[in-house]
PDB file of N, CA, C and O in Angstrom:
ATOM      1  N   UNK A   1     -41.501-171.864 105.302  1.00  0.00           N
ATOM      2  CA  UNK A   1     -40.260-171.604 104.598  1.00  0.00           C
ATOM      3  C   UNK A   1     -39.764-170.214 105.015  1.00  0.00           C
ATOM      4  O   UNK A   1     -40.590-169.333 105.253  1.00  0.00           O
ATOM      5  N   UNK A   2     -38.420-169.977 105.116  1.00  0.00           N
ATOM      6  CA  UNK A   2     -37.952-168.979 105.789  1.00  0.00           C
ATOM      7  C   UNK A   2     -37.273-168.121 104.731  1.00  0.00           C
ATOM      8  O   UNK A   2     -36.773-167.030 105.004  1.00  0.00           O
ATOM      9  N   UNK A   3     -37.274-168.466 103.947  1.00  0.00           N
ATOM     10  CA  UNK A   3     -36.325-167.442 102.689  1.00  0.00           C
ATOM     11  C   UNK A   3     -37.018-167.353 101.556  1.00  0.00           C
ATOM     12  O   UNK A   3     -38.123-167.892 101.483  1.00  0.00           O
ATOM     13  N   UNK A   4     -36.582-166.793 100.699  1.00  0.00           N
ATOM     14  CA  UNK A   4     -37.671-166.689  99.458  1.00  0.00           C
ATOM     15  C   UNK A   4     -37.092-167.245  98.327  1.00  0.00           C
ATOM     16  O   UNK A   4     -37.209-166.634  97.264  1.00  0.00           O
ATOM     17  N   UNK A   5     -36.303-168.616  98.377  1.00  0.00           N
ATOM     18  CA  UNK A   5     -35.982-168.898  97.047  1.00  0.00           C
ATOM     19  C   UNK A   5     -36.727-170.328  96.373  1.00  0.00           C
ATOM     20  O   UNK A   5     -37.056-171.184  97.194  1.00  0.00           O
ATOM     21  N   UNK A   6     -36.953-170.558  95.148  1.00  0.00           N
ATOM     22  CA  UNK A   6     -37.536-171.406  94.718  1.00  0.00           C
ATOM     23  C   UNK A   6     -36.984-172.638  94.977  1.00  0.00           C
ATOM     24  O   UNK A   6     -35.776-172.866  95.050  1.00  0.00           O
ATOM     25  N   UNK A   7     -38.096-173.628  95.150  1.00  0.00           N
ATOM     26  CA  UNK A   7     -38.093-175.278  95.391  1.00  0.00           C
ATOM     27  C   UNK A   7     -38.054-176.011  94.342  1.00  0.00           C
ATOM     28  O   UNK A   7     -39.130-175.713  93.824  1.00  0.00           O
ATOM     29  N   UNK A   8     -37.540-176.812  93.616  1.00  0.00           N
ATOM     30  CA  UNK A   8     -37.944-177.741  92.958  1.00  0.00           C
ATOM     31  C   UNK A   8     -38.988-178.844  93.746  1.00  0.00           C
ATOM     32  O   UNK A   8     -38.729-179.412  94.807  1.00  0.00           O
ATOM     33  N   UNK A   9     -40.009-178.965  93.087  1.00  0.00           N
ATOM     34  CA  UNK A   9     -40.738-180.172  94.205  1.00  0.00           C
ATOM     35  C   UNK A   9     -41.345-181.346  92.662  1.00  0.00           C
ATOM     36  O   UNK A   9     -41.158-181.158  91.460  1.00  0.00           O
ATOM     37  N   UNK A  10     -42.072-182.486  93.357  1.00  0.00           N
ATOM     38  CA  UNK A  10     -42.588-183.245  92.526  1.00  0.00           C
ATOM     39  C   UNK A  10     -44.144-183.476  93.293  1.00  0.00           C
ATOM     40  O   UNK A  10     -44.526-183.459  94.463  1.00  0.00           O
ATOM     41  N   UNK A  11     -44.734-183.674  92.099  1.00  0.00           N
ATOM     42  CA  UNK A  11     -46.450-183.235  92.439  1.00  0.00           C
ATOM     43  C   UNK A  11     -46.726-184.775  92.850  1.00  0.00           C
ATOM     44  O   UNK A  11     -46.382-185.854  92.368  1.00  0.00           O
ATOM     45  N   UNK A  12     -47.533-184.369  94.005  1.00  0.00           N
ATOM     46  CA  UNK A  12     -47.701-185.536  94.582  1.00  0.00           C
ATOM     47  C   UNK A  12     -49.552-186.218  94.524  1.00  0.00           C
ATOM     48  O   UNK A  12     -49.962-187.379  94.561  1.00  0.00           O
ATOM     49  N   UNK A  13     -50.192-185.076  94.436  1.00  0.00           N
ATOM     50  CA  UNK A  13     -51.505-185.268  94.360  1.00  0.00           C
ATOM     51  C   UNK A  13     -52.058-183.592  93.467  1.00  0.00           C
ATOM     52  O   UNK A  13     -51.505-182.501  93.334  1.00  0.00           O
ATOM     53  N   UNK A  14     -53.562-184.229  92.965  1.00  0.00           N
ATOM     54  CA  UNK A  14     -54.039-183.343  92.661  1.00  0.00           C
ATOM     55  C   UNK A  14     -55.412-183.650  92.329  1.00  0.00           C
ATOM     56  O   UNK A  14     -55.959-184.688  91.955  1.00  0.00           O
ATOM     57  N   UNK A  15     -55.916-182.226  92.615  1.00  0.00           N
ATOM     58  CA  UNK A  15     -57.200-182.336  92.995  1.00  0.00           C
ATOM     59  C   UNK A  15     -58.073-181.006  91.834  1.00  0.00           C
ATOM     60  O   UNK A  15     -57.521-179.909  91.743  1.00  0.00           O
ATOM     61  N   UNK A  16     -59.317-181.248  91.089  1.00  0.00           N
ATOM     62  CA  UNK A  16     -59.990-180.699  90.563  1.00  0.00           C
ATOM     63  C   UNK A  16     -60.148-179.014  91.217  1.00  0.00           C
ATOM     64  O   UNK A  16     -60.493-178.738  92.366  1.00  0.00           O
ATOM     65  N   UNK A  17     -59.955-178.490  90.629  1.00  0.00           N
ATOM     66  CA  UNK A  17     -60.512-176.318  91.009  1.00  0.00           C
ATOM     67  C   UNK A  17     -61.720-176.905  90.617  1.00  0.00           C
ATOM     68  O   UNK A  17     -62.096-177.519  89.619  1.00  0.00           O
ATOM     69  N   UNK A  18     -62.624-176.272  92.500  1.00  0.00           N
ATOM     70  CA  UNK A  18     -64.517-176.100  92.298  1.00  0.00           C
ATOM     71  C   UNK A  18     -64.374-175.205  91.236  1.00  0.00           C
ATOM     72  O   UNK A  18     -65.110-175.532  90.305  1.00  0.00           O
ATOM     73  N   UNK A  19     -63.668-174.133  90.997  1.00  0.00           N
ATOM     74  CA  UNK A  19     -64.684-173.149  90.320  1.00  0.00           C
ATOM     75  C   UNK A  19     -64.047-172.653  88.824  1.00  0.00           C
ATOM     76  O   UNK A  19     -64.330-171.568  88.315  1.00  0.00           O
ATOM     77  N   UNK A  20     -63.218-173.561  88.275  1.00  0.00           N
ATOM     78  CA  UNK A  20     -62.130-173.704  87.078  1.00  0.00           C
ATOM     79  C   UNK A  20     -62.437-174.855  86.369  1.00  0.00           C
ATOM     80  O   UNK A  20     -62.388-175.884  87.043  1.00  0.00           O
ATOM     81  N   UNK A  21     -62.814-175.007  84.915  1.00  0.00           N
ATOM     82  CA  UNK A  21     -62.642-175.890  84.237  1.00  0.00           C
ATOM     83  C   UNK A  21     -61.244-176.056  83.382  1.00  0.00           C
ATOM     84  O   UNK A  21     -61.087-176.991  82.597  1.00  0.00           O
ATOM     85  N   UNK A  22     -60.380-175.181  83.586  1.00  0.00           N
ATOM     86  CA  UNK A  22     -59.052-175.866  82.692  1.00  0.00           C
ATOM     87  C   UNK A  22     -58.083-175.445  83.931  1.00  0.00           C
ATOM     88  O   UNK A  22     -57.000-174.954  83.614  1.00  0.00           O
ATOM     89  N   UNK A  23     -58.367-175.591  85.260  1.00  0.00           N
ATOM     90  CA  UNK A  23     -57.530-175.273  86.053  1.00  0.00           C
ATOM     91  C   UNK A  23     -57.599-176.680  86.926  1.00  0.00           C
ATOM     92  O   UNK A  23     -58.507-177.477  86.691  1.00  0.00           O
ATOM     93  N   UNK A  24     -56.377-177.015  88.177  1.00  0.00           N
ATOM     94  CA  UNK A  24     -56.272-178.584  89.078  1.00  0.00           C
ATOM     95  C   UNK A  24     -55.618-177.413  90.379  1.00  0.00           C
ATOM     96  O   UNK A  24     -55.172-176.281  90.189  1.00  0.00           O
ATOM     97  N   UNK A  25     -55.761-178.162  91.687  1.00  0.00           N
ATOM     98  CA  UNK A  25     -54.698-177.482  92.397  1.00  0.00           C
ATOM     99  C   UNK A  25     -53.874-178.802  92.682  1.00  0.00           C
ATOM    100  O   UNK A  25     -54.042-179.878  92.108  1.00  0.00           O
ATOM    101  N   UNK A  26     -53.133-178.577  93.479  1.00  0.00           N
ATOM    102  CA  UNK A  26     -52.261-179.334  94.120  1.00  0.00           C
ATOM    103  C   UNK A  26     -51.787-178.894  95.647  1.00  0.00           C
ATOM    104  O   UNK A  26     -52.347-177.887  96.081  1.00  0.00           O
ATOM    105  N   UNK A  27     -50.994-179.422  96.352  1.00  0.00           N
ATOM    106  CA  UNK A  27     -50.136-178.609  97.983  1.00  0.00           C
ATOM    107  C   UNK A  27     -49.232-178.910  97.470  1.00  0.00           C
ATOM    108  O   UNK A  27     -48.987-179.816  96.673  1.00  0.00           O
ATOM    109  N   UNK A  28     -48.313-177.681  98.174  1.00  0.00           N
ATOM    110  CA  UNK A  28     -47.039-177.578  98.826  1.00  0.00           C
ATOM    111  C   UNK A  28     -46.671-176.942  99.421  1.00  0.00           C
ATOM    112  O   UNK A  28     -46.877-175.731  99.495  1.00  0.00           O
ATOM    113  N   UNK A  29     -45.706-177.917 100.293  1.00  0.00           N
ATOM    114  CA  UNK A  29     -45.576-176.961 101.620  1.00  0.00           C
ATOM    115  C   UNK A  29     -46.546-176.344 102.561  1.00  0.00           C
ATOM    116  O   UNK A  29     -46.262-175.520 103.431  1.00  0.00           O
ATOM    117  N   UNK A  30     -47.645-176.797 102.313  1.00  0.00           N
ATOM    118  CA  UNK A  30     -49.290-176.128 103.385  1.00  0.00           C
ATOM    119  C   UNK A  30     -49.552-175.408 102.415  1.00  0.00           C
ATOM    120  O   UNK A  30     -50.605-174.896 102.795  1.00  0.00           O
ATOM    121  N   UNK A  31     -49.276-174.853 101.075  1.00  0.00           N
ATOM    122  CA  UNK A  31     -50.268-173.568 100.317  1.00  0.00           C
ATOM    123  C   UNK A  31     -50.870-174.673  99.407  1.00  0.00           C
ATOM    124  O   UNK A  31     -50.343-175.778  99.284  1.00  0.00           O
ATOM    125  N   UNK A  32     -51.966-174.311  98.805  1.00  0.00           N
ATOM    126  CA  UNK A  32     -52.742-174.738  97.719  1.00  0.00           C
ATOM    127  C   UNK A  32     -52.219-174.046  96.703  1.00  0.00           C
ATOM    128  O   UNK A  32     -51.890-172.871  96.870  1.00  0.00           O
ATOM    129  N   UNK A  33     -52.072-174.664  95.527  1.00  0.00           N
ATOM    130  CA  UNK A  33     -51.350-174.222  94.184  1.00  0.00           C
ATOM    131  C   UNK A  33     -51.872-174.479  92.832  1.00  0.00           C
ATOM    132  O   UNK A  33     -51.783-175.595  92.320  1.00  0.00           O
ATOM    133  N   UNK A  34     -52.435-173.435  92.219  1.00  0.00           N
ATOM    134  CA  UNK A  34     -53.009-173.776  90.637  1.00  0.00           C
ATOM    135  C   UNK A  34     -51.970-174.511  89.815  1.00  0.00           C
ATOM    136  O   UNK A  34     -50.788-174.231  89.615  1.00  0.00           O
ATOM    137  N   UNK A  35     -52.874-175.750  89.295  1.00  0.00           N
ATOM    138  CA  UNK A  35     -51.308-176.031  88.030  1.00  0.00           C
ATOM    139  C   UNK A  35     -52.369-176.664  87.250  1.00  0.00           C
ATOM    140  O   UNK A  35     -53.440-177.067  87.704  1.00  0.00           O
ATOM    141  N   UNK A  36     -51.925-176.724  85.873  1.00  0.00           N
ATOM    142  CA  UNK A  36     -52.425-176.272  84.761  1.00  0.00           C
ATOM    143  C   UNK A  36     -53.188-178.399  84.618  1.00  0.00           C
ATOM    144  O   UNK A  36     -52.734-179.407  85.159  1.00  0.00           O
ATOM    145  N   UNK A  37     -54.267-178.257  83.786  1.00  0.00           N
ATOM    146  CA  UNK A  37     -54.435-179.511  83.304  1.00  0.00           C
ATOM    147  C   UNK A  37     -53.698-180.407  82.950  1.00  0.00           C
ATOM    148  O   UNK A  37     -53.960-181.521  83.405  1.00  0.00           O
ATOM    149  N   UNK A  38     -52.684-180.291  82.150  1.00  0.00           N
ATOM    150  CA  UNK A  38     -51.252-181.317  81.570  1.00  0.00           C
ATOM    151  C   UNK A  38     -50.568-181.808  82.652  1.00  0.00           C
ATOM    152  O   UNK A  38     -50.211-182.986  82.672  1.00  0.00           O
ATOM    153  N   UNK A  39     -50.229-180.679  84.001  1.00  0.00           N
ATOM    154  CA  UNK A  39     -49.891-181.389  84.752  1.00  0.00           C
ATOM    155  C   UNK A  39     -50.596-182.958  85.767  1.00  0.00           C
ATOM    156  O   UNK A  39     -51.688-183.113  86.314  1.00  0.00           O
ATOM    157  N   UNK A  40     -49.506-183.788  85.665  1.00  0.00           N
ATOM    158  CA  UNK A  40     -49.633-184.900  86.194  1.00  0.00           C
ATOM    159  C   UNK A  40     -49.017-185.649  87.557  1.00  0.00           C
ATOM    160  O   UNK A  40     -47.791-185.555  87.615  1.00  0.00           O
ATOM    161  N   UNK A  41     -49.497-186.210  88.414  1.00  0.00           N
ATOM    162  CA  UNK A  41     -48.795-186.892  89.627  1.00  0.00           C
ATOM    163  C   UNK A  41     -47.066-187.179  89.296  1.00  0.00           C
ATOM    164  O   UNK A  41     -46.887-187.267  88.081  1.00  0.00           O
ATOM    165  N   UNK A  42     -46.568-187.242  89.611  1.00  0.00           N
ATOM    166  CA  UNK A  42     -44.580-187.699  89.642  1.00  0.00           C
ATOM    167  C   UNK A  42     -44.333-186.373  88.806  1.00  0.00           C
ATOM    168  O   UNK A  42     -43.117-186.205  88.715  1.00  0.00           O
ATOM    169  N   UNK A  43     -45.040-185.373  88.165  1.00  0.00           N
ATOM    170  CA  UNK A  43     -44.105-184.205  87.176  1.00  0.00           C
ATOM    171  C   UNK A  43     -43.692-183.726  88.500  1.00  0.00           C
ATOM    172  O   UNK A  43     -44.276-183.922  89.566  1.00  0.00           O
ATOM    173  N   UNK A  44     -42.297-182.885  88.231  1.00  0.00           N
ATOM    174  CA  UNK A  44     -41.287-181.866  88.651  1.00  0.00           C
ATOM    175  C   UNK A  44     -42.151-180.598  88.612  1.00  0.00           C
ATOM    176  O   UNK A  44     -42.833-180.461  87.596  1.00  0.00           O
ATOM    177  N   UNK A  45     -42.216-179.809  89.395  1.00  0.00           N
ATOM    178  CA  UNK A  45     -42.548-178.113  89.027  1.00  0.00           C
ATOM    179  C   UNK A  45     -41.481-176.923  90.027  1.00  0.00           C
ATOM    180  O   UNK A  45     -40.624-177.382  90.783  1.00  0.00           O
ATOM    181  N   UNK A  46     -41.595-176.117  89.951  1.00  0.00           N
ATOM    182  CA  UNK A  46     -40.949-175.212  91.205  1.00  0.00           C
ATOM    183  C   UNK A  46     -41.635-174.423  91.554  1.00  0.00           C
ATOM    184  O   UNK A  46     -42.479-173.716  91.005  1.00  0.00           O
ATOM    185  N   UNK A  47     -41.248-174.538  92.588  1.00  0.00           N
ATOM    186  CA  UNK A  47     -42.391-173.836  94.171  1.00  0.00           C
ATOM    187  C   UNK A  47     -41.711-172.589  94.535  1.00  0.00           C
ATOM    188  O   UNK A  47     -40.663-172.543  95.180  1.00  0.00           O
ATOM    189  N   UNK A  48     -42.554-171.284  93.953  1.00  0.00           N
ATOM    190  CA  UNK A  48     -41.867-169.897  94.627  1.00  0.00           C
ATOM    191  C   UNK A  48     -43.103-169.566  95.667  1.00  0.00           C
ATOM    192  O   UNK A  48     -44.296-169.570  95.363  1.00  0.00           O
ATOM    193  N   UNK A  49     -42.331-169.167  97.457  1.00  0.00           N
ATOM    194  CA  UNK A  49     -43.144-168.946  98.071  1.00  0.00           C
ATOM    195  C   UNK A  49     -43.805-167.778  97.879  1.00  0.00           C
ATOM    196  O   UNK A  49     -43.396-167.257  96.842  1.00  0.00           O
ATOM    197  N   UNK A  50     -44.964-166.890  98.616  1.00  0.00           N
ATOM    198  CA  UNK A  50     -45.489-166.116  98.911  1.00  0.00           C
ATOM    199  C   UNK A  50     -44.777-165.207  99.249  1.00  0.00           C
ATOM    200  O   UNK A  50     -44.066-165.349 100.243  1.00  0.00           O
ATOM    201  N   UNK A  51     -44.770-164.299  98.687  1.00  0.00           N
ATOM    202  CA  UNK A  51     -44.101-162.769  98.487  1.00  0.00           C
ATOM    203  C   UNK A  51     -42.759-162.955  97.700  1.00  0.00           C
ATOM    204  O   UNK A  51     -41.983-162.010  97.842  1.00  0.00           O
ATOM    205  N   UNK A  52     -42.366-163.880  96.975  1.00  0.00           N
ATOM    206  CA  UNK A  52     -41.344-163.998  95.865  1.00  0.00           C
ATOM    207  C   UNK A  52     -41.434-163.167  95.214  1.00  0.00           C
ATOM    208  O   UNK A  52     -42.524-162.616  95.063  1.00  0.00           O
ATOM    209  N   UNK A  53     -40.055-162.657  94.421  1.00  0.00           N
ATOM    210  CA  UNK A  53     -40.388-161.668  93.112  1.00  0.00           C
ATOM    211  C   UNK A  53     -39.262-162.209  92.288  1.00  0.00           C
ATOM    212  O   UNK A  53     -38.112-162.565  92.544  1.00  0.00           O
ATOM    213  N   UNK A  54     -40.057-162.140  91.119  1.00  0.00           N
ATOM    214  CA  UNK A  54     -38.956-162.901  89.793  1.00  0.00           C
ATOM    215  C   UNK A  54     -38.084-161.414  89.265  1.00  0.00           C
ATOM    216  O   UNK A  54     -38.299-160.205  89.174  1.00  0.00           O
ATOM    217  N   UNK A  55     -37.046-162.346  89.016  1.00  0.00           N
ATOM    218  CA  UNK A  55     -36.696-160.753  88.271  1.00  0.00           C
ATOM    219  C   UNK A  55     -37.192-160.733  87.142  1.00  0.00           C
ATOM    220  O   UNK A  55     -37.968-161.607  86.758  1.00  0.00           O
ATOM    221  N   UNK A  56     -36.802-159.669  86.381  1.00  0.00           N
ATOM    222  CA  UNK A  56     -37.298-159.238  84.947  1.00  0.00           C
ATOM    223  C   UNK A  56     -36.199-160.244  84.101  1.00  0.00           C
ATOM    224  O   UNK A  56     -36.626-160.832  83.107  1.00  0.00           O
ATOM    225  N   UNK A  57     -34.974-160.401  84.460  1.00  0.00           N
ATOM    226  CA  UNK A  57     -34.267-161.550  83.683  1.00  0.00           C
ATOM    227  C   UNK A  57     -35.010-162.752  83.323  1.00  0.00           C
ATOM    228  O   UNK A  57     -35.257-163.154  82.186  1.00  0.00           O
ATOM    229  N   UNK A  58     -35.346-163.291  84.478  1.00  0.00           N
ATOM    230  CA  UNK A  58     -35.630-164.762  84.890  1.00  0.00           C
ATOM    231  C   UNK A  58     -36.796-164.941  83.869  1.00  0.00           C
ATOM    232  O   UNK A  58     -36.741-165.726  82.922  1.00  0.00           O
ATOM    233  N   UNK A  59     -38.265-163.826  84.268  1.00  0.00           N
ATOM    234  CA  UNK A  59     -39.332-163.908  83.459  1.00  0.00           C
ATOM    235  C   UNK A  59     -38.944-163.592  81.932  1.00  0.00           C
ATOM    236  O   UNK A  59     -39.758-164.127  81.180  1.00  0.00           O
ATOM    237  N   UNK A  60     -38.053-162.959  81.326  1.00  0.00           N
ATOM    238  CA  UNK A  60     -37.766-162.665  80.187  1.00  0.00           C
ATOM    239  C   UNK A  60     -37.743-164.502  79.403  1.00  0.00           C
ATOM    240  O   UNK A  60     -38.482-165.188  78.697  1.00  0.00           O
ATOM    241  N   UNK A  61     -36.020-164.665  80.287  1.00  0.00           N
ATOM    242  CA  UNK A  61     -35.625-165.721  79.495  1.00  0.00           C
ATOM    243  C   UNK A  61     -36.507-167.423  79.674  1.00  0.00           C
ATOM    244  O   UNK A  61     -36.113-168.566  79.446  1.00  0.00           O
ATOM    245  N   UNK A  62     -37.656-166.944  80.117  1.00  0.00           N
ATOM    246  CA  UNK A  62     -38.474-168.349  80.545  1.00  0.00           C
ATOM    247  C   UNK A  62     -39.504-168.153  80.069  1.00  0.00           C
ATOM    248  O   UNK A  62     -40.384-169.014  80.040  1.00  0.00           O
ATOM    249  N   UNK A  63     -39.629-167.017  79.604  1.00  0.00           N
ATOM    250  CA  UNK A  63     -41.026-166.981  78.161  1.00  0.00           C
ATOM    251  C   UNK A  63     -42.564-166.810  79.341  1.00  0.00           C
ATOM    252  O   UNK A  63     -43.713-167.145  79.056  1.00  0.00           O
ATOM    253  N   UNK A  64     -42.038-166.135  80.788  1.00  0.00           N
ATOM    254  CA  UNK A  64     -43.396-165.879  81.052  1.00  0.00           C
ATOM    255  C   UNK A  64     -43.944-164.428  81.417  1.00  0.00           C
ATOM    256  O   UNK A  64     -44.585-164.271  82.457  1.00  0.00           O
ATOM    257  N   UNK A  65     -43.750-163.633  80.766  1.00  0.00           N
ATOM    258  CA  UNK A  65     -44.596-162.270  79.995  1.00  0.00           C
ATOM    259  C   UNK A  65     -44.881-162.650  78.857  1.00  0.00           C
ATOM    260  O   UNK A  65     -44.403-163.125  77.827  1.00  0.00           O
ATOM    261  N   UNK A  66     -46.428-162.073  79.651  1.00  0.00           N
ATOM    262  CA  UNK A  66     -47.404-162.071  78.452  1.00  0.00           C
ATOM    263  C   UNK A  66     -46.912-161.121  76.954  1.00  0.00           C
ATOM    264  O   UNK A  66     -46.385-160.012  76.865  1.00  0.00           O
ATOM    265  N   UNK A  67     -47.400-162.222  75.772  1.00  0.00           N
ATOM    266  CA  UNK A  67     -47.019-161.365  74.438  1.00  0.00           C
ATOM    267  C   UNK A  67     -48.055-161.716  73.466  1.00  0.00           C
ATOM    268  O   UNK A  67     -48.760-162.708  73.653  1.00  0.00           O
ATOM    269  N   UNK A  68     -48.197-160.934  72.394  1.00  0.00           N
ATOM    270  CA  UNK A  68     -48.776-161.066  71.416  1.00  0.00           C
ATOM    271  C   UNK A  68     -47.841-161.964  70.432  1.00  0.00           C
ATOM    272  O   UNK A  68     -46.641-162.221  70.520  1.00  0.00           O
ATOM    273  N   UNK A  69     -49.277-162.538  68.999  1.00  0.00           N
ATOM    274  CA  UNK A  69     -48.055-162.227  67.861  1.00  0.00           C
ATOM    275  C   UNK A  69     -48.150-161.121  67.152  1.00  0.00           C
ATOM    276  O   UNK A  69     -48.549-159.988  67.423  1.00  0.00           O
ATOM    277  N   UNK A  70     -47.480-161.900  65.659  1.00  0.00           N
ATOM    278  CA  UNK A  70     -47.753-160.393  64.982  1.00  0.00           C
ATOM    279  C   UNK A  70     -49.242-160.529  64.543  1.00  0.00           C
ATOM    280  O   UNK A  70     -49.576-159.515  63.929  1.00  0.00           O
ATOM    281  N   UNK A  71     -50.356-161.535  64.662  1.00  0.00           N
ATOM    282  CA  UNK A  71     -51.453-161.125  64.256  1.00  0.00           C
ATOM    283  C   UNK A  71     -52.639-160.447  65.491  1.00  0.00           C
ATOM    284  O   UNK A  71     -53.864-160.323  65.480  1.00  0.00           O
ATOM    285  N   UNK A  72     -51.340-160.040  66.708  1.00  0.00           N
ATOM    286  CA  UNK A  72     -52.168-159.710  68.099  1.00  0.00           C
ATOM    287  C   UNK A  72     -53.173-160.573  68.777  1.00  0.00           C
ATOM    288  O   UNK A  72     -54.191-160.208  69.364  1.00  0.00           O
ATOM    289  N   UNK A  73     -52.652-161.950  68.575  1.00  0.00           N
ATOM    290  CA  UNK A  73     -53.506-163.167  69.376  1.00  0.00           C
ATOM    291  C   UNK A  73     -52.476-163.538  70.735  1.00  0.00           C
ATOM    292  O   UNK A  73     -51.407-162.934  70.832  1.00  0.00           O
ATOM    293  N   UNK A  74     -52.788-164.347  71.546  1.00  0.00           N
ATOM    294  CA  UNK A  74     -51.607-164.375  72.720  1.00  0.00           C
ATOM    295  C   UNK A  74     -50.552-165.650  71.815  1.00  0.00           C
ATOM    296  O   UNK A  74     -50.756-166.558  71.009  1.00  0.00           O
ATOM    297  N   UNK A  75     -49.551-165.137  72.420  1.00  0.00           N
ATOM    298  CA  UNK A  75     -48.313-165.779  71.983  1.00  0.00           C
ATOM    299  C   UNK A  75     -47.897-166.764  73.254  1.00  0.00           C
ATOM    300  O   UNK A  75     -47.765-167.954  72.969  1.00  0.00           O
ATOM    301  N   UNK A  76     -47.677-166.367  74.641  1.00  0.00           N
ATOM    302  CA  UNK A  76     -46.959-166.583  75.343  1.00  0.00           C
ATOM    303  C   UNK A  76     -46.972-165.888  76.864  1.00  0.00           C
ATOM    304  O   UNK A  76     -47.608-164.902  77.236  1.00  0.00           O
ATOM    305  N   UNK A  77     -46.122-166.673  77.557  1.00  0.00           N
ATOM    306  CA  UNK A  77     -46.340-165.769  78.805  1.00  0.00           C
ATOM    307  C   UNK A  77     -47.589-166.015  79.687  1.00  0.00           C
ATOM    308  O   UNK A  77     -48.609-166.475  79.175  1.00  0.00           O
ATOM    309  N   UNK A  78     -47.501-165.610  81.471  1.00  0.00           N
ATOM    310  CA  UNK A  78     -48.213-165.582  82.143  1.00  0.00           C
ATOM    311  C   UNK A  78     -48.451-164.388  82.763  1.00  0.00           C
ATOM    312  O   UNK A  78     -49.488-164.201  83.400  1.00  0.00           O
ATOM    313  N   UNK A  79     -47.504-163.471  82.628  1.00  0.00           N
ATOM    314  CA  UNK A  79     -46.901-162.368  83.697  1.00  0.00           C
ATOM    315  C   UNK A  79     -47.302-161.072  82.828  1.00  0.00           C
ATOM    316  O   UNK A  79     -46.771-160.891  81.733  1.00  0.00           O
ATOM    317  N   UNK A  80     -48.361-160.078  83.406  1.00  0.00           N
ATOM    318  CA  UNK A  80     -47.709-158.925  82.661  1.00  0.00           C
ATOM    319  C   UNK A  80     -46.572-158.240  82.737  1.00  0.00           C
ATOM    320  O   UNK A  80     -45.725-158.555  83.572  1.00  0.00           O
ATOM    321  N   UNK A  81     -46.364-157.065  81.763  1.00  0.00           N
ATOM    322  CA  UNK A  81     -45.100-156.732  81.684  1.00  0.00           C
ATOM    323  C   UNK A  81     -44.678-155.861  82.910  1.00  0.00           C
ATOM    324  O   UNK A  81     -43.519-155.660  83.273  1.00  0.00           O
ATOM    325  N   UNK A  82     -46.335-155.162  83.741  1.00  0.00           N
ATOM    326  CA  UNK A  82     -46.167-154.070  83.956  1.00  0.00           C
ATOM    327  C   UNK A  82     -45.779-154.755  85.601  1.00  0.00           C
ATOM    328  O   UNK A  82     -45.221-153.976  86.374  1.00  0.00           O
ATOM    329  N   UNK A  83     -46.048-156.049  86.055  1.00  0.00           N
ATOM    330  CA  UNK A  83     -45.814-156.498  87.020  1.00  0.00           C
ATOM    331  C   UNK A  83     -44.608-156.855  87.610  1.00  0.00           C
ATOM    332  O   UNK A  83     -44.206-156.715  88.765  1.00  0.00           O
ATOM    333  N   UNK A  84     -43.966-157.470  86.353  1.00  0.00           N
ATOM    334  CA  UNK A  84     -42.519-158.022  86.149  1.00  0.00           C
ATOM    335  C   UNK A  84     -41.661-156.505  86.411  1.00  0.00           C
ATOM    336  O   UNK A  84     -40.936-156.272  87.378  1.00  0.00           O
ATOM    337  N   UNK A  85     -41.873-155.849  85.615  1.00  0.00           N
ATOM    338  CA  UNK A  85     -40.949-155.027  85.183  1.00  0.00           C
ATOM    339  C   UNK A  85     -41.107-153.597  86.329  1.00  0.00           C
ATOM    340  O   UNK A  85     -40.104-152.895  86.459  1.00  0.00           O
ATOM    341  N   UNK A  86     -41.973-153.347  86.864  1.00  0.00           N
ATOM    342  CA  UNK A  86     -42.513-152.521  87.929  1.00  0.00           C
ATOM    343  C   UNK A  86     -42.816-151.052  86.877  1.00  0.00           C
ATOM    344  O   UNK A  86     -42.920-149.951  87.418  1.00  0.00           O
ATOM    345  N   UNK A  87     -42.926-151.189  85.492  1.00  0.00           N
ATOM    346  CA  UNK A  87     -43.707-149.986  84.727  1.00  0.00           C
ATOM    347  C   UNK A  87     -45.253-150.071  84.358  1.00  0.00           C
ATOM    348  O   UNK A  87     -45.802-149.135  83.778  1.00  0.00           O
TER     349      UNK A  87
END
């Protein structure tokens, strides 16, 4: 892939992580890709290549920085803040 913008793709196979029990990979495009247990064969996902950067919008309004609640258990999110946000 020659540009860095995201794919919509549909999962075509998937295969058990040796060394993950709540983790699967899958391909696309030639990379190997973690996706979560729930995911299933025919789901939709989007494919950001290698060296992508989300903005701080995108991760905001898609709920993936990491958060607490108010009883400081995880809420949400995948991303720290300090990654997203470059602080």
């Amino acid at each position: 892939m020659s540009n860095y913008g995201a794919t919509v793709v549909r999962i075509t196979s998937i295969t058990k992580h040796p060394n993950a029990d709540r983790l699967n990979l899958t391909s696309m495009y030639g990379n190997t890709v973690i996706v979560g247990l729930e995911t299933k064969v025919g789901d939709l996902g989007v494919f950001f290549p290698v060296e992508s950067q989300l903005s701080e919008e995108f991760a905001e309004a898609n709920d993936l920085i990491r958060r607490k609640d108010e009883n400081g258990k995880p809420a949400g999110g995948m991303l720290e803040g300090n990654i997203v946000t470059g602080k």
